[in-house]
C-alpha positions in Angstrom: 8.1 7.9 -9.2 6.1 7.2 -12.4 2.1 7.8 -12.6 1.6 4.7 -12.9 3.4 3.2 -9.8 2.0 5.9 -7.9 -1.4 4.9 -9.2 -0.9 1.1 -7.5 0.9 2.5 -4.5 -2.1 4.6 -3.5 -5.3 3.7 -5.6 -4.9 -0.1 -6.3 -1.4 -1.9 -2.5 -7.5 0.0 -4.1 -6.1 -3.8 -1.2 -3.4 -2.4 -0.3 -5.1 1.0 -0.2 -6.1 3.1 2.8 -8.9 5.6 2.7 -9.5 8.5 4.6 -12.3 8.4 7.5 -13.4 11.1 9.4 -13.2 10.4 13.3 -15.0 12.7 14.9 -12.3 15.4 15.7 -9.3 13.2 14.7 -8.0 11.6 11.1 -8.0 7.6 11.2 -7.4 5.6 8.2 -8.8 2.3 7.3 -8.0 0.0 4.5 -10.0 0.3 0.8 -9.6 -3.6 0.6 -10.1 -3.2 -3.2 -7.0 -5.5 -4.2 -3.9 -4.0 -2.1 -1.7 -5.5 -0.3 -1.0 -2.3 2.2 -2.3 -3.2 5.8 -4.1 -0.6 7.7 -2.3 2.3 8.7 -3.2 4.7 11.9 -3.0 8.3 11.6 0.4 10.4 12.4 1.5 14.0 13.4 2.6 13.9 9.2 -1.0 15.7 9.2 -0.2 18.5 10.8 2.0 19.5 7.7 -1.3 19.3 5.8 -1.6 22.8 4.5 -5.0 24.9 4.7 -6.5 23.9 1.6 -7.3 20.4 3.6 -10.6 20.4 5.3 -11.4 17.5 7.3 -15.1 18.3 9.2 -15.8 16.7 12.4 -18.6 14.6 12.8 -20.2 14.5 16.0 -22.0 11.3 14.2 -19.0 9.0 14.2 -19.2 5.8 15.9 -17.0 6.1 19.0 -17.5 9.4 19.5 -20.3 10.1 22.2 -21.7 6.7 23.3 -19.1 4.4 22.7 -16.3 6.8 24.6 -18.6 8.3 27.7 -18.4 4.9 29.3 -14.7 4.9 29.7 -13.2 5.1 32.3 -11.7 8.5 31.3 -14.8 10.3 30.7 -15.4 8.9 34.4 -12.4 11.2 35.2 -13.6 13.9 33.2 -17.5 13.6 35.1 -15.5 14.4 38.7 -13.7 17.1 37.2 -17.1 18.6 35.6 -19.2 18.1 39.0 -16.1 19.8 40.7 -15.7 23.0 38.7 -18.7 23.4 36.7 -19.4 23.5 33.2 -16.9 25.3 31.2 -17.1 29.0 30.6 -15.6 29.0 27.1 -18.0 26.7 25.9 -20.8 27.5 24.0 -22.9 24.3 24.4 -24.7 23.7 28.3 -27.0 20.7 29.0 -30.4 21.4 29.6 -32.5 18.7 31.4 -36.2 18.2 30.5 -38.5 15.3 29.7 -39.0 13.2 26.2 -40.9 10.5 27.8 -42.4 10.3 31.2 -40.1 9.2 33.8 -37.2 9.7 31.3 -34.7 12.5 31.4 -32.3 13.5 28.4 -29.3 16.1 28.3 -29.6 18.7 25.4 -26.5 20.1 23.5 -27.5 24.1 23.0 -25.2 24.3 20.5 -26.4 21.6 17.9 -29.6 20.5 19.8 -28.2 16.6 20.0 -29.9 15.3 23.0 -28.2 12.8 25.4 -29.9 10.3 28.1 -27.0 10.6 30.4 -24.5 13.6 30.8 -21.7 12.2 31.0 -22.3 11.4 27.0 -23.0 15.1 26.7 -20.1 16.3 28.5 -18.3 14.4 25.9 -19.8 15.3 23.0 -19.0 19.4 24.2 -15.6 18.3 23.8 -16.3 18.9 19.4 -17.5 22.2 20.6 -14.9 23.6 22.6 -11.9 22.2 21.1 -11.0 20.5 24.1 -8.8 17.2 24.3 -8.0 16.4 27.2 -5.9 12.5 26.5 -2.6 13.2 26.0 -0.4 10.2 24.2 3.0 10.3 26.4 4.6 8.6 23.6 4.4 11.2 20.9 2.1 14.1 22.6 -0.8 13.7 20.1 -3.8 14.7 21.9 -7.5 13.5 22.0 -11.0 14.6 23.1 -11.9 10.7 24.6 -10.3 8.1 25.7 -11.2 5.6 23.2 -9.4 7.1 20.6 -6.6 7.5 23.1 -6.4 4.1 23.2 -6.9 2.9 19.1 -4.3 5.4 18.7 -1.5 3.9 21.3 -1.9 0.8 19.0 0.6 2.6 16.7 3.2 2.7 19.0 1.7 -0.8 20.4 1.9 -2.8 17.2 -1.4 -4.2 18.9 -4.0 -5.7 16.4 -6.8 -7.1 18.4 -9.3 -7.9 16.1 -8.5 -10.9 13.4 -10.2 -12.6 10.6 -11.4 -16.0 11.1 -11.1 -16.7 7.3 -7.7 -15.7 6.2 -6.3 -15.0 10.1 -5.5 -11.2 9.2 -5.3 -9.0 12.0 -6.9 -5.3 12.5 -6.0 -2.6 15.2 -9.7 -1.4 14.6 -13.1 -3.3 14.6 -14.4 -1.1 11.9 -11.8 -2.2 9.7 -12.2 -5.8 10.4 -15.7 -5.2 9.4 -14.9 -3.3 6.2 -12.2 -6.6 5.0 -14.5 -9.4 5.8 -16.5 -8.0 2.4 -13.7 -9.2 0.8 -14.8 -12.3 1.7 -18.4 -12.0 1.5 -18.1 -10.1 -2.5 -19.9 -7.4 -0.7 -19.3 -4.1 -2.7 -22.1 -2.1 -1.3 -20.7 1.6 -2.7 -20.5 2.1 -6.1 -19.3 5.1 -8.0 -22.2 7.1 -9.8 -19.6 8.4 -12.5 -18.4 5.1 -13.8 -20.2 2.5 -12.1 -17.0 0.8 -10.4 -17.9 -0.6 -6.8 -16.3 -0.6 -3.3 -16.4 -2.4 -0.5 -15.8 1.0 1.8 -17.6 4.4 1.2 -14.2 5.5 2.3 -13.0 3.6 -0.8 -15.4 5.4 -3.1 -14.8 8.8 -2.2 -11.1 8.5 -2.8 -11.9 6.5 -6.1 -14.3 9.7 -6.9 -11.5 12.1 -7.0 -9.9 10.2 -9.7 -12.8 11.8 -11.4 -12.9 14.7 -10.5 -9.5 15.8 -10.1 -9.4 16.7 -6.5 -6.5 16.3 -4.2 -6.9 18.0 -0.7 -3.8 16.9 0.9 -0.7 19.1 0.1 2.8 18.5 1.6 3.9 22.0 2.6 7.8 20.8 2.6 7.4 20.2 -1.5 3.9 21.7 -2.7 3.2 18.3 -3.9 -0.8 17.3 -3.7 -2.4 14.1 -3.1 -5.8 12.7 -3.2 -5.9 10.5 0.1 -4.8 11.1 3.3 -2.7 7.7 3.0 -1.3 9.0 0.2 -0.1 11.5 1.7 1.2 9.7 4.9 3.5 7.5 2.3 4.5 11.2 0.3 5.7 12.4 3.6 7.7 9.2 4.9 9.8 10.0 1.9 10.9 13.4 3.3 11.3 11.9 6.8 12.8 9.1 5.5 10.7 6.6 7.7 11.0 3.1 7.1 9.6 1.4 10.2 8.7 -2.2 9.0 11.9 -4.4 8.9 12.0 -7.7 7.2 13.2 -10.7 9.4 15.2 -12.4 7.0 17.8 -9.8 5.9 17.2 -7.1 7.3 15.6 -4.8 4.6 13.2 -1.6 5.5 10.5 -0.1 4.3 7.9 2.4 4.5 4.4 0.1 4.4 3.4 -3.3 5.9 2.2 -3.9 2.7 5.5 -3.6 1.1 7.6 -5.8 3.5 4.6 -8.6 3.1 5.5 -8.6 -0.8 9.4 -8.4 -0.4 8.8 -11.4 2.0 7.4 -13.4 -0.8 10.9 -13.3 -2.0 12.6 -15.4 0.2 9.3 -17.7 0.6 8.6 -18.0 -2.8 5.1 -17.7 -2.8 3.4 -16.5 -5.4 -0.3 -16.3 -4.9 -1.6 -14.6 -8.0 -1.9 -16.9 -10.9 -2.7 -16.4 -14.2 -5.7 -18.6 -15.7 -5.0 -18.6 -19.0 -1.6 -20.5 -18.8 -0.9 -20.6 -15.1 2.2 -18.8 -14.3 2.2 -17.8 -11.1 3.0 -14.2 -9.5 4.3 -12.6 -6.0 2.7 -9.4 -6.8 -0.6 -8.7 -8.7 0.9 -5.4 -10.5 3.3 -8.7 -12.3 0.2 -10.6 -13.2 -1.8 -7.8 -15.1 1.4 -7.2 -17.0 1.6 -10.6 -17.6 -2.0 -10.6 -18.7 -0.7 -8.4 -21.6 1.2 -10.9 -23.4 -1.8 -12.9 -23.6 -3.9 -9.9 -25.6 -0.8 -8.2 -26.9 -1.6 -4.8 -25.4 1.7 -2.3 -25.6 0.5 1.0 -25.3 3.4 2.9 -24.7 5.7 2.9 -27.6 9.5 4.7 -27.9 9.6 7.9 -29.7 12.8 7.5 -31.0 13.2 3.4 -31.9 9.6 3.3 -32.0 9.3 -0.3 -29.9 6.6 -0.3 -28.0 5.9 -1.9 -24.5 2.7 -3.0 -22.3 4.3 -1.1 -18.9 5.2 3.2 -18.6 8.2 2.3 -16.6 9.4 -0.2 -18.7 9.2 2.1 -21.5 10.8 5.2 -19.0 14.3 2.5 -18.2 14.4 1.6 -22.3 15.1 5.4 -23.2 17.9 5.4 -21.1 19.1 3.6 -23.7 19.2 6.1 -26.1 20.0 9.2 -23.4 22.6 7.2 -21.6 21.0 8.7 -18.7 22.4 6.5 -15.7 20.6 7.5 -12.6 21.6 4.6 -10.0 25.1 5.1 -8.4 27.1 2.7 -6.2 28.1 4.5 -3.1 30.7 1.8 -2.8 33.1 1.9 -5.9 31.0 4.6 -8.0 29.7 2.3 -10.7 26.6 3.6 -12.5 23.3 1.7 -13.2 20.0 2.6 -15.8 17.7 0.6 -13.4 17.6 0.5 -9.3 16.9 -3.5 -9.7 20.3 -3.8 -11.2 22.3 -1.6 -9.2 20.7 -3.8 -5.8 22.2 -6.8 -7.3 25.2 -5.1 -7.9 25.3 -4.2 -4.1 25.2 -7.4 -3.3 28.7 -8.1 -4.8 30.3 -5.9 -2.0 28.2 -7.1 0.9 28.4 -10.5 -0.3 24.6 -11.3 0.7 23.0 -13.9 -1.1 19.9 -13.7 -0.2 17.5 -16.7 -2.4 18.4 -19.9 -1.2 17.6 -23.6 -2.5 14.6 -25.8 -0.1 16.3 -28.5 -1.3 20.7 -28.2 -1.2 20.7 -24.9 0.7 22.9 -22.9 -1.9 22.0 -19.5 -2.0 22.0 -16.5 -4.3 22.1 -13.2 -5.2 19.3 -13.0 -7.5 16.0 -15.1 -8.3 16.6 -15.9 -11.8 19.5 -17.9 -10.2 17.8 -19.3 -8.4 15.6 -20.4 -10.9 18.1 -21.5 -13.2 19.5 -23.7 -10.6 16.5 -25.8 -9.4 16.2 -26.8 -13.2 19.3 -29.1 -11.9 17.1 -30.5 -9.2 13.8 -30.5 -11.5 15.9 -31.8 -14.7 13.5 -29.2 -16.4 14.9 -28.2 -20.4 12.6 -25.0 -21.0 14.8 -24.1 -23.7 14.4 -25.9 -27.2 16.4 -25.9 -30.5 13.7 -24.9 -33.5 16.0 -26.3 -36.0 16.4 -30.1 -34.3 14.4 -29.8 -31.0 17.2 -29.7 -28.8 16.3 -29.2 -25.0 18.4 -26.8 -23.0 18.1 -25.6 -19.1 19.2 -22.6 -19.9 19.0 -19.9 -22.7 22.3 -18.9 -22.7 23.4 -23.1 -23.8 20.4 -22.9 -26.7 22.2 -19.6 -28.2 25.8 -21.5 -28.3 23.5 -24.4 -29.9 22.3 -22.6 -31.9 25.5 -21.4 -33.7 25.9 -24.7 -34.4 22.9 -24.8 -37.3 23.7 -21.3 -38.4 27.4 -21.6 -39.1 26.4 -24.9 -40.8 24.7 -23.4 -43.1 26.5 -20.5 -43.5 29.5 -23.3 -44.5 27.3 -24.4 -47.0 26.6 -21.4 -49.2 30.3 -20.7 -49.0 30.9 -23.5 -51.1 27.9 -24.0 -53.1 29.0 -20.6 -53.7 32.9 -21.9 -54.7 31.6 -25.0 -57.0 29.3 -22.6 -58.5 32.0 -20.5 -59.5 34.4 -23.3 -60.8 
């Protein structure tokens, strides 16, 4: 994958980005919200491929961890076991009751000093101490030190998203990350980065965009070697070893990897296209299209062909052009073995054997197997002639009729010289 799709798969879905947040002694991921169209994604046992040069410190801090949890109902379980067989012998923490105020008492952790006004909160809190995790998920085995974060994590399995926007109606497994995306709306950016003075809206979003500086990537994939800078990033690396693809699209079918990537690929059979540009109005599915459209406006081609020397605004589009020149055909059809320079080509291509024709018309129904098509074809319905003759204004629906046009005024005059070029002669 090219740097810079990686760069808007895991800094920029900095919206469709997820950011590493420590969880007192488990990994859970919320969203960056900084333009990315990736929904929120809860941790996996991917991160126990994580190799040792990953340190993730718990926090005995973290909301949910003491307070929020010891009220469960589980910790009520844990209570009766505790005044049944005593404190733990392997652990290094005890309570110790004594007075902070008269009439009050308060639970003391001997290991960190943290005090507690009831015990069950303490007993809890040992739990970072001693290792222990005593909720087990009986879906995948993944095991947990309250019950609380038993319970966010069953939402993977669950697909249950409890908390929702009342803005834009988007939907959150995890109150913190609701609180984190309705900054979005607000403008809130309340982190910003000391380095280059970008802001987030997420302190988890400025520590990952902080690496970018400085280079670090924690998270290494001990099937490849290959390091990352985020724990999300990581979590997408590894679904392309396990070849996990759990969100399917209703329409036809399709898989893939991230939410955020089946709500883009969707767009493609609603035809919505929410990013706009504002200098002439064309309209986008995807924001990555939009900046590269913003290009043709200021001209910008950075990347320029070493050999032909033409020079192009995108790294990839540049990377499919050499092909050109190397012959280098990458794509295959399993089916009859045709080969392809470009994935995009070889999908349409696919589409020839399984005879899905997946863009359809609102307004006659006739489908087909690829947008432009599409496009071309509501032009009939639209009577729009984007295509005009420089010579004698001629309007055309389609480019393909202005080139055979075309040949009209250039064999004309090509006519002419031949026998200006005859008389001349005489």
């Amino acid at each position: 994958m090219i740097k810079e799709e990686q760069e808007e798969l895991c800094t920029s879905r900095e919206g469709e980005q997820l950011v590493l947040k420590v969880e007192t002694d488990t990994v859970m991921l919320t969203p960056a919200y900084e333009e990315s169209d990736h929904s929120e994604a809860e941790p996996t046992s991917d991160h126990q491929l994580l190799s040792n040069n990953s340190h993730v410190a718990e926090s005995p801090d973290q909301k949910g961890g003491e307070h929020g949890d010891s009220g469960s109902a589980g910790d009520g379980e844990q209570k009766k076991k505790k005044r049944h067989h005593g404190q733990n012998k392997n652990s290094s923490s005890s309570d110790i009751q004594h007075n902070t105020h008269p009439g009050e008492t308060s639970f003391s952790c001997d290991t960190c000093g943290r005090t507690f006004k009831f015990k069950s909160y303490l007993n809890s809190h040992l739990r970072i101490h001693t290792g222990e995790k005593p909720y087990s998920c009986k879906t995948c085995g993944k095991d947990f030190r309250t019950l609380s974060q038993l319970t966010i994590h069953m939402r993977v399995h669950t697909g249950e998203r409890p908390y929702s926007c009342q803005t834009c109606g988007k939907v959150f497994s995890r109150q913190e990350n609701l609180t984190v995306h309705m900054r979005i709306h607000k403008g809130e950016k309340l982190y910003s980065c000391k380095t280059c003075g970008k802001t987030f809206s997420s302190s988890g979003g400025l520590k990952n965009h902080t690496r970018s500086h400085t280079g670090e990537k924690p998270f290494t994939c001990r099937i490849c070697g290959q390091a990352v800078g985020s724990h999300a990033a990581f979590i997408y690396h590894m679904r392309t070893h396990t070849g996990e693809k759990q969100f399917a699209c209703n329409t036809c079918g399709k898989t893939f990897r991230w939410r955020g990537d089946l709500k883009k690929h969707t767009r493609s059979h609603t035809g919505e296209k929410p990013y706009s540009c504002q200098k002439c109005g064309k309209a986008f599915s995807q924001s990555v299209n939009l900046r590269t459209h913003m290009k043709t406006h200021t001209g910008e081609k950075p990347f320029t062909c070493k050999t032909c020397g033409k020079a192009f605004s995108r790294h990839e589009t540049m990377t499919v052009h050499m092909r050109i020149h190397t012959g280098e055909k990458p794509f295959t059809c399993k089916t009859c073995g045709k080969a392809f320079s470009r994935h995009e080509t070889m999908t349409v291509h696919m589409r020839t054997h399984t005879g899905e024709k997946p863009y359809s018309c609102k307004l006659c129904g006739k489908t087909f197997t690829q947008t432009c098509n599409l496009t071309n074809h509501m032009r009939i319905h639209t009577g729009e002639k984007a295509y005009s003759c420089k010579t004698c204004l001629k309007t055309f629906r389609y480019c393909g009729d202005l080139k055979k046009h075309t040949r009209i005024h250039t064999e004309t005059v090509y006519l002419q010289n031949m026998w200006e070029d005859f008389y001349s002669n005489q």
